[in-house]
C-alpha positions as CSV (number, residue, x, y, z in Angstrom):
1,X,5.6,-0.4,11.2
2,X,5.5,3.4,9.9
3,X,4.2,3.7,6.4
4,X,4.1,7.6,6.7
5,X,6.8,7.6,4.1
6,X,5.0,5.2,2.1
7,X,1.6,7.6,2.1
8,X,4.2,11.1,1.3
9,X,4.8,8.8,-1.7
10,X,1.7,8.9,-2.4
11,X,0.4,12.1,-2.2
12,X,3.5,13.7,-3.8
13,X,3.3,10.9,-7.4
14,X,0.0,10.6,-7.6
15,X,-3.1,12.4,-8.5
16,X,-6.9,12.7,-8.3
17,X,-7.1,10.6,-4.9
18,X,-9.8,12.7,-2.3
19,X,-8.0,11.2,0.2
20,X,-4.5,9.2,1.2
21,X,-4.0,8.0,4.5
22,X,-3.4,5.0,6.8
23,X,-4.8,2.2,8.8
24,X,-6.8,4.6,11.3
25,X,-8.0,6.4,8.3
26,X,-9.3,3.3,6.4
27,X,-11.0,2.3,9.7
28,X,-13.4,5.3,9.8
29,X,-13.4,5.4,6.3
30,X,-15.1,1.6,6.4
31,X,-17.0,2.6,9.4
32,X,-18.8,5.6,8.0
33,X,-18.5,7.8,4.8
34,X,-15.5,7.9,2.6
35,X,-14.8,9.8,0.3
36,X,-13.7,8.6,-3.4
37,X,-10.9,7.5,-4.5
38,X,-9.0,7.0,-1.5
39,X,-5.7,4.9,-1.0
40,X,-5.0,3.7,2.4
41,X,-1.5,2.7,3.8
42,X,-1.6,-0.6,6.3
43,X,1.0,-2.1,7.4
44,X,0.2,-6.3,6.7
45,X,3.7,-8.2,8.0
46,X,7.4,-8.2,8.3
47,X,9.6,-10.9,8.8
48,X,13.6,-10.9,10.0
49,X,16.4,-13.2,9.1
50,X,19.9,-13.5,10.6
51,X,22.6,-12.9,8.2
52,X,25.2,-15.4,8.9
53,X,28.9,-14.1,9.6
54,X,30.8,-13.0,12.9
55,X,30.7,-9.9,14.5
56,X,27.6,-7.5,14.7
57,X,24.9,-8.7,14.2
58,X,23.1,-8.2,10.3
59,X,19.5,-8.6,10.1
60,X,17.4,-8.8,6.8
61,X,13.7,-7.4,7.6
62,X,11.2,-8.3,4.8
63,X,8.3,-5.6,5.2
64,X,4.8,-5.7,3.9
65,X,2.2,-3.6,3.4
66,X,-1.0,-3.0,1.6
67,X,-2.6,-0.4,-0.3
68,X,-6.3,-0.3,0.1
69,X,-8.1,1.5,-2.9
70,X,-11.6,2.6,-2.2
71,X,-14.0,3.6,-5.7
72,X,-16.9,3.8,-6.6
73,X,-18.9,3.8,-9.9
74,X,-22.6,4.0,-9.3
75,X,-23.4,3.5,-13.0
76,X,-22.9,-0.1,-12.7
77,X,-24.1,-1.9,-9.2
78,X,-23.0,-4.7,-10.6
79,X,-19.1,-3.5,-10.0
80,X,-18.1,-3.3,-13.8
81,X,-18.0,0.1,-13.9
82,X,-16.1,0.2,-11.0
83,X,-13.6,-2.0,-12.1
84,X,-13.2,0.3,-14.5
85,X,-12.5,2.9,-12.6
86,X,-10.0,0.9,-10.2
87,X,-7.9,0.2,-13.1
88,X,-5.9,3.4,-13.8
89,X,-5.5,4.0,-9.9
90,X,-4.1,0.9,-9.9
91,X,-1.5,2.0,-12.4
92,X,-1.1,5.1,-10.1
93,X,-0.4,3.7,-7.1
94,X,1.9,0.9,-8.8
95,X,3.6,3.4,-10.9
96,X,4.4,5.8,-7.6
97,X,5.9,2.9,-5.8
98,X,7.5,-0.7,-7.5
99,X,10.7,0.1,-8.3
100,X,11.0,3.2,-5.6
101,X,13.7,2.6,-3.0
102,X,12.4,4.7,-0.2
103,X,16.0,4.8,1.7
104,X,18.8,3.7,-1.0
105,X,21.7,3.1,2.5
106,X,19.0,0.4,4.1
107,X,17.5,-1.6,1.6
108,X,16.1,-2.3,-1.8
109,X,13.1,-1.3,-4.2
110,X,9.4,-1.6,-3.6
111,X,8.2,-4.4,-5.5
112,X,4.4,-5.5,-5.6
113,X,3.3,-8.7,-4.9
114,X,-0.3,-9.1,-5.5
115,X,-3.9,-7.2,-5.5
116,X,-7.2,-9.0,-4.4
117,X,-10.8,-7.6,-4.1
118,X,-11.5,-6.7,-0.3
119,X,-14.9,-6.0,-0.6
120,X,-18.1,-4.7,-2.8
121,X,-20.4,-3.0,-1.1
122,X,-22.9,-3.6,-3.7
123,X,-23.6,-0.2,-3.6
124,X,-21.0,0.9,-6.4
125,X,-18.5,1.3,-4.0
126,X,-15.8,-1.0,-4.5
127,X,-12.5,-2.1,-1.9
128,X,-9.2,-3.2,-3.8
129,X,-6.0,-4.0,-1.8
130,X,-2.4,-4.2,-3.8
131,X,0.6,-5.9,-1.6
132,X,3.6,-4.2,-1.5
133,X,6.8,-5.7,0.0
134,X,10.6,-3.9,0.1
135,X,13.7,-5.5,1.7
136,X,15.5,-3.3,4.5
137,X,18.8,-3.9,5.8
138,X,19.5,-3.7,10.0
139,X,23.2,-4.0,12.3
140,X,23.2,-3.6,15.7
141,X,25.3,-1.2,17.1
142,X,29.1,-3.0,17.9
């Protein structure tokens, strides 16, 4: 799945991020330093469904993907702080893409689904994903 759309989108509606990038990104970014905040773009699942009818062929591709927040407050080891400071890139991120239709002839708005701690480093440094899912449209060629 290409996200690179997805992570324009980003950089072009949001602000204060040190970095925004995608899946091979976040992998040296959680294998060394990273910089913070940084969003990262992954693609998580897509899914297909026949559309009933005769004729060409209609397809319905349901696409995930996740945002992957990294922050870091090192007031509070406990991860308050950095809480804190996830909150309003949260609204960011969410703000830049639920409702967004990133191509209006193939498919519908971004909706989000749902956000869950990755990880806490215990450091301060803190690892939020938000889910993100849009509906696309696909017909073969007659």
């Amino acid at each position: 799945m290409d996200l690179d759309f997805v992570i324009g989108r980003l950089k072009a509606a949001t602000t204060g991020f040190k970095a925004i990038g995608g899946a091979a990104d976040m992998d040296a970014a959680l294998a060394g330093a990273v910089t913070v905040p940084s969003a990262f773009v992954i693609p998580l699942a897509d899914q297909a469904s026949e559309q009933a009818h005769t004729g060409t062929y209609d397809e319905t591709d349901l696409n995930e993907f996740g945002v992957v927040l990294a922050v870091s407050n090192l007031r509070d080891t406990r991860g308050a702080a950095a809480l804190a400071t996830l909150a309003p890139i949260r609204a960011q991120v969410r703000g830049a893409l639920a409702g967004w239709v990133p191509d209006e002839d193939t498919g519908e708005p971004v909706t989000k689904v749902r956000g869950q701690l990755l990880r806490f480093d215990g450091d301060g440094r803190l690892w939020w994903i938000d889910r993100f899912v849009w509906k696309s449209f696909y017909r073969s060629n007659p």
